[in-house]
N, C-alpha and C positions, 0 to 999 in steps of 0.2 A: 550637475548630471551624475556625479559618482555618487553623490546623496541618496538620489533614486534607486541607485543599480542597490547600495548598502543596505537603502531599505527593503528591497526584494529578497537582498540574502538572510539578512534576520528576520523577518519576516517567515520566508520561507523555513527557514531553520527551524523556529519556535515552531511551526504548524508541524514538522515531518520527523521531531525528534523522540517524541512520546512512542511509547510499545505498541504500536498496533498492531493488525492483521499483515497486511502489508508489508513492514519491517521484519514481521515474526516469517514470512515463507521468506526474503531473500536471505536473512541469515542462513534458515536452514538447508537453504538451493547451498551455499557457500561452503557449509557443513557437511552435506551427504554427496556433494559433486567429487567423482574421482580427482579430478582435477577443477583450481579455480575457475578454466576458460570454459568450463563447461554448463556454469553458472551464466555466464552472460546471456543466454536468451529470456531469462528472468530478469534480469537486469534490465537488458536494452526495453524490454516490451515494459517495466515500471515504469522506466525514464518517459517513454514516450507516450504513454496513458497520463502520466502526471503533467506535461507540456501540453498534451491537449486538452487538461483538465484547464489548469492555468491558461493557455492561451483564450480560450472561451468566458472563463471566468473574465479575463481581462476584457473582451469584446462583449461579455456581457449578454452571450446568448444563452448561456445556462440559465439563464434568472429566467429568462422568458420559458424556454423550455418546462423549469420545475417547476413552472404557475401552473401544469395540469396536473390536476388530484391522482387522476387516474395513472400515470405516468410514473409519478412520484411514490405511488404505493407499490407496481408492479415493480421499479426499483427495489423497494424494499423487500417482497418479495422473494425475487430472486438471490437479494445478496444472504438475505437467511438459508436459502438452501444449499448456497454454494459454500456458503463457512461451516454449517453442521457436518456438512459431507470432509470439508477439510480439515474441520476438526479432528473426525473419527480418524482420518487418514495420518494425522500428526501422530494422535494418541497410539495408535498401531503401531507406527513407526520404528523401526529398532538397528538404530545406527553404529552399530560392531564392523567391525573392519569386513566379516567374514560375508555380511549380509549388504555391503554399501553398494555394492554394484544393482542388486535387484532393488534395495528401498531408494535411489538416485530417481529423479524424474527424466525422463526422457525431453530432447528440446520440444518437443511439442504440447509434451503435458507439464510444463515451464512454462509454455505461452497461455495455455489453456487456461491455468488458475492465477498466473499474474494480470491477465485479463479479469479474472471474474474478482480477484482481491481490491481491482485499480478503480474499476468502474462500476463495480458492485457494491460500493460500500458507501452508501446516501450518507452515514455521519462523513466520510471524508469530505466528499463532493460537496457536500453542505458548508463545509469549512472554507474549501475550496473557494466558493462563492461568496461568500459574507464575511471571509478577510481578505483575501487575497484581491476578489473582486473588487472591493468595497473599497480597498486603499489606492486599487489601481484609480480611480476616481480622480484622487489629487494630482494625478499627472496627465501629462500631452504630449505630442508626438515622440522625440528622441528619446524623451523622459520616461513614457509611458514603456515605451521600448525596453530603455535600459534596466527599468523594473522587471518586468518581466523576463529579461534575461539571466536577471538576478535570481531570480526563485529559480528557475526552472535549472539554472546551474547546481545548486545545494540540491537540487535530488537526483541529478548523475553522479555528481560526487557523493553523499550520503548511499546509496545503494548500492557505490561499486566498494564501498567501506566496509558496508555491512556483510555483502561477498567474503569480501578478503576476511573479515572478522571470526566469521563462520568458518573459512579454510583453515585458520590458524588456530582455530578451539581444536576444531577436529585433527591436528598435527597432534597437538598436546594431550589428546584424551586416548590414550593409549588402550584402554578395554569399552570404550563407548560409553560408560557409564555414565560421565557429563552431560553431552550431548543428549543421552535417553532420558536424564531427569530436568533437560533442556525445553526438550521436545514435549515431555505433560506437561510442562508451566506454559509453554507456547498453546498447548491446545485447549490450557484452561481460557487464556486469554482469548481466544478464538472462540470458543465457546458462549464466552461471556459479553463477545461485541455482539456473536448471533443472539440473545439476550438479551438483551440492550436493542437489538431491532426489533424485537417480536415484542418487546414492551414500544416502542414505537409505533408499529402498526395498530396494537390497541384503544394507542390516543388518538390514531390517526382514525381509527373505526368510528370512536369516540365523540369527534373533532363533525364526520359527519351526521350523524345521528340528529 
């Protein structure tokens, strides 16, 4: 049984460690939040986007879901308009002490876009599905549990890490400077995953043709 739970945690691990979109806004929620606690509505709403991601993945209803073309391209879609727009919004950004209270997201506009980063983004979901899914396979009942326990635990704790991480840049960067040249490498990378879907939708044009 712990074998299971182990394999969900590396597993997990290996899938949510790499820079994403994702990773790139809770750092900066962590970063431009007056205070750490202020960051947890970005937090709590990734956590719980990614257990419903995983727990479906595990049950194996996503698979069935992504089998409509049409479904699967509107995803994509959508997650390009929501990272351009976040893009421009990083790249604006300008995280100085004097400015942090206005460039801070409000909890709402926190849930807003850790929504559309969580559930908008087909490479993750995709991943989601065709590892996480895919391994959940070799197990059963308690097992199959414990696995999924496993993942789903490495992205409360990775997220509330990445929080803290971001609060404790921003202690240390004493004129914003960091953080602003934090914030264009974050918005390149964002940029570059919308980019990476809009050459997707291509193939996928492609694919029907």
């Amino acid at each position: 049984m712990l074998a299971a739970f182990m394999h969900g945690v590396i597993l997990a691990f290996g899938l949510i460690i790499p820079l994403g979109v994702q990773n790139v806004f809770i750092f900066n929620q962590g970063a431009t939040q007056p205070k750490l606690a202020s960051a947890l509505p970005s937090v709590l709403t990734a956590f719980i986007c990614d257990t419903l991601l995983i727990s479906l993945a595990v049950l194996g209803v996503s698979v069935v879901v992504l089998q409509f073309a049409w479904l699967k391209l509107t995803l994509f879609v959508l997650g390009i308009i929501f990272l351009m727009y976040m893009g421009f919004a990083t790249w604006k950004a300008k995280p100085n002490e004097k400015q942090a209270k206005f460039s801070a997201f409000s909890a709402k506009k926190q849930i807003y876009f850790a929504l559309s980063v969580s559930l908008l983004n087909p490479h993750a979901i995709l991943d989601t599905i065709g590892v996480i899914g895919t391994s959940s396979l070799n197990y059963y009942g308690h097992h199959k549990v414990l696995f999924t326990v496993g993942c789903i635990l490495v992205s409360l704790i990775w997220f509330i890490s990445l929080a803290v991480l971001g609060n404790f840049t921003k202690k240390i960067d004493n004129n914003g400077s960091l953080l602003n040249s934090i914030n264009k490498v974050s918005a390149l990378i964002i940029f570059g995953v919308a980019f990476y879907l809009i050459w997707q939708c291509i193939l996928h044009f492609q694919g029907l043709s």
